[in-house]
KOLDRENMAR-47569 format. One line per field, with one value per residue (C-alpha): y, x, z. Coordinates in steps of 0.25 Angstrom, whole numbers, plus 5000, padded with zeros to 4 digits. Last residue first. Layout:
// KOLDRENMAR-47569
c2: [Y,...]
c1: [X,...]
c3: [Z,...]
***
This chain:
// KOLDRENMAR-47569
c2: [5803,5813,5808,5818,5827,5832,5845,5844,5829,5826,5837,5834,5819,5825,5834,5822,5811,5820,5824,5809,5805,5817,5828,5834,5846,5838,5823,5817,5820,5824,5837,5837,5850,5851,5860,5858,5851,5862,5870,5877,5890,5894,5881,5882,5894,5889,5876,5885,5896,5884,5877,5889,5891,5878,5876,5884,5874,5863,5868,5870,5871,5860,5850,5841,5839,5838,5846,5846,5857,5854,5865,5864,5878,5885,5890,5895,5906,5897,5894,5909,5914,5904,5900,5914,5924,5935,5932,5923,5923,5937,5941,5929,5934,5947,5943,5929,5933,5944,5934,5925,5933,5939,5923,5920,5918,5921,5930,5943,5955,5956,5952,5940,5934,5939,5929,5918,5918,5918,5908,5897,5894,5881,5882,5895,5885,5875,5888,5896,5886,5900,5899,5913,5912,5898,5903,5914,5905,5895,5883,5876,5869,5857,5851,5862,5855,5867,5865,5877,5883,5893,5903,5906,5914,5905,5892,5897,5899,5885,5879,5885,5883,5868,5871,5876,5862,5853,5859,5857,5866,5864,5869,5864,5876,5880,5866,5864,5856,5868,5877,5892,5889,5881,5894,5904,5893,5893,5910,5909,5897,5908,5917,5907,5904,5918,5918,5905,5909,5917,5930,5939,5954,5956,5959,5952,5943,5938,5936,5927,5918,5917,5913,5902,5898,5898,5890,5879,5890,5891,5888,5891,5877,5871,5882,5897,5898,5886,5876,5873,5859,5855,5843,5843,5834,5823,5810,5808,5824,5823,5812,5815,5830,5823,5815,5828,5836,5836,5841,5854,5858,5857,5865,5870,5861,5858,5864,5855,5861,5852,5855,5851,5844,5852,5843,5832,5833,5819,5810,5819,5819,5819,5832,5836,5851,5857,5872,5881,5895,5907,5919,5915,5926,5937,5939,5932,5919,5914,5900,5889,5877,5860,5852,5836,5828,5815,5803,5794,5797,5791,5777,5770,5780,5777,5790,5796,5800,5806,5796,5802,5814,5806,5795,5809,5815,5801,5801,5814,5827,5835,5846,5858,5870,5869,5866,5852,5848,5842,5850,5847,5860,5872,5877,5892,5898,5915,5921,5935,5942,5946,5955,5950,5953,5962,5952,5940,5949,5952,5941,5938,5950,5945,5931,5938,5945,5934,5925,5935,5938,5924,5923,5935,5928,5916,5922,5929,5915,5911,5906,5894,5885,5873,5882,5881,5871,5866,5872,5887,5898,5906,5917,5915,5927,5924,5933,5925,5933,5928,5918,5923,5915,5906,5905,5915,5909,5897,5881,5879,5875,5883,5882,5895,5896,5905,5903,5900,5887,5887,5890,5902,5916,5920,5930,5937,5933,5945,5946,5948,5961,5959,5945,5946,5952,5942,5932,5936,5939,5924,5921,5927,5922,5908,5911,5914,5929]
c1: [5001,4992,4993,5000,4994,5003,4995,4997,4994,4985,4977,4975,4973,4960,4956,4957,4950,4939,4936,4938,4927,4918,4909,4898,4894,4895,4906,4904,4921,4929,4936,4948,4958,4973,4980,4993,5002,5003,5012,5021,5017,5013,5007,4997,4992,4990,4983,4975,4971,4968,4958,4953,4948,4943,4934,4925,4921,4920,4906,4908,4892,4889,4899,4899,4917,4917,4926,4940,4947,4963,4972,4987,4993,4999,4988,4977,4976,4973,4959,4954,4955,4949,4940,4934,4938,4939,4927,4915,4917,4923,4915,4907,4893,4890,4898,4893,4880,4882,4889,4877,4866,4872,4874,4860,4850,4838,4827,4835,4830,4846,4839,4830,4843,4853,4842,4843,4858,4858,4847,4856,4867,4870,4861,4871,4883,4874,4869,4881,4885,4882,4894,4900,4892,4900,4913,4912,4911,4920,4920,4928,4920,4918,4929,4939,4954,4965,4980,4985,4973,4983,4982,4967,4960,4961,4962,4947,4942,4943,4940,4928,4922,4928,4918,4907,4908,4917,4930,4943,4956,4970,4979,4995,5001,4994,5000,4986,4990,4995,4982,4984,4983,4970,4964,4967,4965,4951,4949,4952,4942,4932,4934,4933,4920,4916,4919,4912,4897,4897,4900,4895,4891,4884,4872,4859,4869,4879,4863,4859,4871,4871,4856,4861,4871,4862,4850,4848,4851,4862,4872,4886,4886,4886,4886,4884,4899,4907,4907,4922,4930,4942,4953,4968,4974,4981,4973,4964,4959,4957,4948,4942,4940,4933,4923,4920,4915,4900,4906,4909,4895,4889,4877,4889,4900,4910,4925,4936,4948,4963,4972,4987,4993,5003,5012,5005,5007,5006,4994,4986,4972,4968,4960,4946,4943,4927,4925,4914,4918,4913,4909,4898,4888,4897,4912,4924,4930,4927,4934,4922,4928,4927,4938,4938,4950,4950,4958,4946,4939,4951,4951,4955,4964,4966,4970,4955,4954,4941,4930,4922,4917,4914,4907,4899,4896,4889,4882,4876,4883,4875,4867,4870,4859,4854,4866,4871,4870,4881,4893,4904,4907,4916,4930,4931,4942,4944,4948,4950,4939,4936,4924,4918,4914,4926,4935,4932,4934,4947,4952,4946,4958,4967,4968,4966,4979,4986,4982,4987,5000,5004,5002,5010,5021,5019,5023,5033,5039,5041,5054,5051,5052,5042,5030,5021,5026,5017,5009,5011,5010,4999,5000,4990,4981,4973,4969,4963,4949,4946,4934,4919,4911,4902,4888,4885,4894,4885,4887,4889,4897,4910,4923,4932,4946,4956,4964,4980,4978,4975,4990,4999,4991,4999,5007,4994,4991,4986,4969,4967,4970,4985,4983,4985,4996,5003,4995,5001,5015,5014,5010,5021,5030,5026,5027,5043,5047]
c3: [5238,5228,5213,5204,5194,5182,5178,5164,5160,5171,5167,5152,5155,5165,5151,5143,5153,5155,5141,5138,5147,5142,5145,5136,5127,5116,5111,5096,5097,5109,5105,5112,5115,5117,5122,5130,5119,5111,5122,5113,5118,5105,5101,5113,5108,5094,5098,5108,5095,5086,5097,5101,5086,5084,5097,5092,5082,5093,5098,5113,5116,5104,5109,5098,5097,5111,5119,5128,5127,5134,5139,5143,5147,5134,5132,5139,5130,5119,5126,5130,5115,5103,5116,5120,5128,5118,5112,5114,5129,5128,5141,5148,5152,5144,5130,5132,5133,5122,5114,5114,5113,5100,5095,5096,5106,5101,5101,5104,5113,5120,5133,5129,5121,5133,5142,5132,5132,5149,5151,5139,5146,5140,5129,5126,5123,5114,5106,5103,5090,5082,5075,5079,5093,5095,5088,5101,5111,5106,5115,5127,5134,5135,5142,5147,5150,5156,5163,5170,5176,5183,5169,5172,5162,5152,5161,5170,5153,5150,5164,5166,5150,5155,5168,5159,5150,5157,5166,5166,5175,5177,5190,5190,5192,5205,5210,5220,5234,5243,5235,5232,5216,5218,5225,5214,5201,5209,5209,5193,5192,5198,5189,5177,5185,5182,5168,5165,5162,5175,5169,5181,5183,5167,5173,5163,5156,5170,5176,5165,5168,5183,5181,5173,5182,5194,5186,5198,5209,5219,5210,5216,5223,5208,5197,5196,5194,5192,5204,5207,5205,5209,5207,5215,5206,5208,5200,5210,5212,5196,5197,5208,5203,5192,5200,5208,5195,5199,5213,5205,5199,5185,5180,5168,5167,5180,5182,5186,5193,5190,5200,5200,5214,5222,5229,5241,5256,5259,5259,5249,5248,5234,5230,5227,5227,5224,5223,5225,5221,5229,5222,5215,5225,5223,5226,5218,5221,5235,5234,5240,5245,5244,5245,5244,5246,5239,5245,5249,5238,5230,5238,5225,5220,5206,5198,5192,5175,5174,5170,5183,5176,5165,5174,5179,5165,5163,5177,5175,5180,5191,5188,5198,5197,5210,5219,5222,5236,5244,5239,5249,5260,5256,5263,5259,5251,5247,5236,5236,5228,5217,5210,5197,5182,5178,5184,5174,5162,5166,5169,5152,5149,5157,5150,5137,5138,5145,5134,5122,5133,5133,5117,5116,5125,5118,5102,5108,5112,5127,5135,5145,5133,5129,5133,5143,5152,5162,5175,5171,5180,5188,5199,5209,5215,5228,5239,5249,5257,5271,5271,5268,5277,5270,5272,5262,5252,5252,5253,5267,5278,5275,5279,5279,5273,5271,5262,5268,5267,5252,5249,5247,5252,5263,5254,5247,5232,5227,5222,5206,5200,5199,5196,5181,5183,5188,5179,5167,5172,5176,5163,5156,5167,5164,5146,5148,5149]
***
């Protein structure tokens, strides 16, 4: 059995649990659709349920030979295994439901909580390499819809599609989905989804949980965070939105102008968290580039450098402190938070494990050498196990990671450029005629 079938099997099975593809089911037009006027699920008329389950294959060649080693097939299993089991985790905190589309209005008000970017994290934003159109607003199609993805009161999706127009019925394009950093919001990332719509791509954004038209308060996500302690009902410290990326990689692979092969995934800071763990759990995310993010949560409890990561979410680890009687947040507060909010975070699901089951598709870290909440010392152990991972499937050439030197917890020209060269080199975009 070659490593395609292998993952196919995977997912096959996988599926089982997960809604069945039914025989009218092949394209976005056959999703029922309702337009809304307003901003709130209660407005919104529940539209008739699509049952959605899409079997994955491989956008690029995974190995130099279509027969596989031992050695791969028991590598296959190791990440099919895990795989499962953190699917697993992600059911046992939500009910399904089929997925359904509804047409959404533009964002005109931001919510709350949002915080724009400043004008430096703009021009950086912007930097992003554009193909010269000189009427490009012109030729940009914008969607906006929500994707019902689970019930409860998070369980609409925004999300945010800019294309080029086509002037003739145009081939499958490849997707890239840009996830925004914590406070952040998807029209913030518009100038990046122009430049990935202007070179090809069909470019889309989606507000995470707790964030931007889903924040209905100016601490929602906090508050979400607190709550997931003190119940234990939700894990919206990326696990839910991981579950929501799942229900995207659904909808893009029904679309008449997605290639369901050709789907990668980025993010800064939360949103690279996102796009991390949305390409672990996710075979369809073909190609992977997370800035910022990618850390060693356990290493950082080991080596006590917890302190710049929980600053970031500070409410829910002072509340645990209060609860568990102790007078300081140390590293007991912090695996019980993760260990309450996030299951096998800091273990099973960490970083030495989640990233080298990506391989072999292509995956690119980008970090800063002084980033104190993605502290380049746990980045030695995945590194080693990635590398190894990629060996065995004789695909060295599709990891790579970049550690910009004197750079922290911040964005980056070159970050942008590499994880936007890292794209155009695996999913092959062509310009829309």
């Amino acid at each position: 059995m070659d490593i395609i079938s292998i993952f196919f099997f995977f997912f096959l099975t996988l599926t089982t649990s997960a809604p069945s593809v039914t025989s009218r089911t092949t394209n976005p037009r056959n999703l029922h659709i309702n337009i809304c006027g307003r901003r709130t699920q209660s407005a919104c008329s529940v539209t008739k349920p699509v049952t959605v389950s899409v079997i994955p294959q491989q956008t690029h060649t995974l190995t130099h030979s279509n027969i596989i080693t031992k050695q791969q097939e028991e590598a296959i299993e190791a990440q099919n295994k895990l795989r499962y089991e953190y699917l697993q985790v992600l059911l046992s905190r939500r009910t399904p439901v089929p997925l359904t589309v509804e047409l959404a209005k533009p964002v005109t008000k931001l919510s709350p909580q949002d915080v724009p970017p400043t004008q430096e994290e703009e021009e950086i934003l912007a930097s992003a390499p554009k193909a010269n159109i000189p009427n490009l607003q012109d030729l940009l199609k914008e969607e906006n819809l929500y994707l019902t993805v689970e019930e409860g009161d998070q369980g609409q999706m925004p999300v945010l599609i800019l294309s080029l127009k086509g002037k003739t019925k145009a081939e499958r394009r490849p997707a890239v989905v840009c996830l925004h950093s914590t406070y952040g919001y998807k029209e913030a990332l518009r100038p990046l989804l122009e430049a990935y719509a202007s070179r090809g791509y069909v470019a889309i954004a989606v507000d995470s949980r707790y964030h931007g038209e889903r924040a209905t308060t100016a601490t929602a996500y906090q508050d979400a965070l607190v709550s997931a302690w003190r119940t234990g009902k939700t894990m919206p410290f990326i696990y839910d939105t991981v579950w929501d990326l799942i229900k995207l990689a659904d909808y893009l692979s029904l679309r008449e102008d997605i290639d369901p092969f050709r789907i990668g995934v980025t993010g800064i800071s939360l949103g690279g968290l996102h796009s991390w763990f949305a390409a672990f759990a996710d075979p369809r995310y073909a190609v992977s580039a997370p800035i910022i993010a990618v850390q060693g949560f356990r290493w950082a409890i080991d080596n006590n450098m917890f302190q710049a990561r929980v600053d970031t979410i500070k409410p829910v680890f002072e509340t645990a402190r209060v609860d568990l009687g102790k007078s300081e947040i140390d590293s007991e507060v912090v695996e019980k938070v993760w260990d309450r909010i996030a299951p096998g975070l800091d273990s099973k699901f960490d970083s030495p494990y989640s990233i080298p089951s990506i391989a072999p598709r292509p995956l690119i870290i980008l970090n800063g050498a002084d980033d104190p909440r993605c502290p380049i010392g746990g980045l030695v152990t995945p590194e080693s196990n990635a590398r190894q991972a990629y060996a065995e499937f004789n695909s060295s050439d599709n990891f790579k990671i970049i550690i910009e030197p004197g750079v922290g917890h911040e964005l980056t020209k070159l970050q942008i450029k590499e994880s936007s060269d890292w794209f155009d080199r695996f999913l092959k975009p062509k310009l829309v005629s």
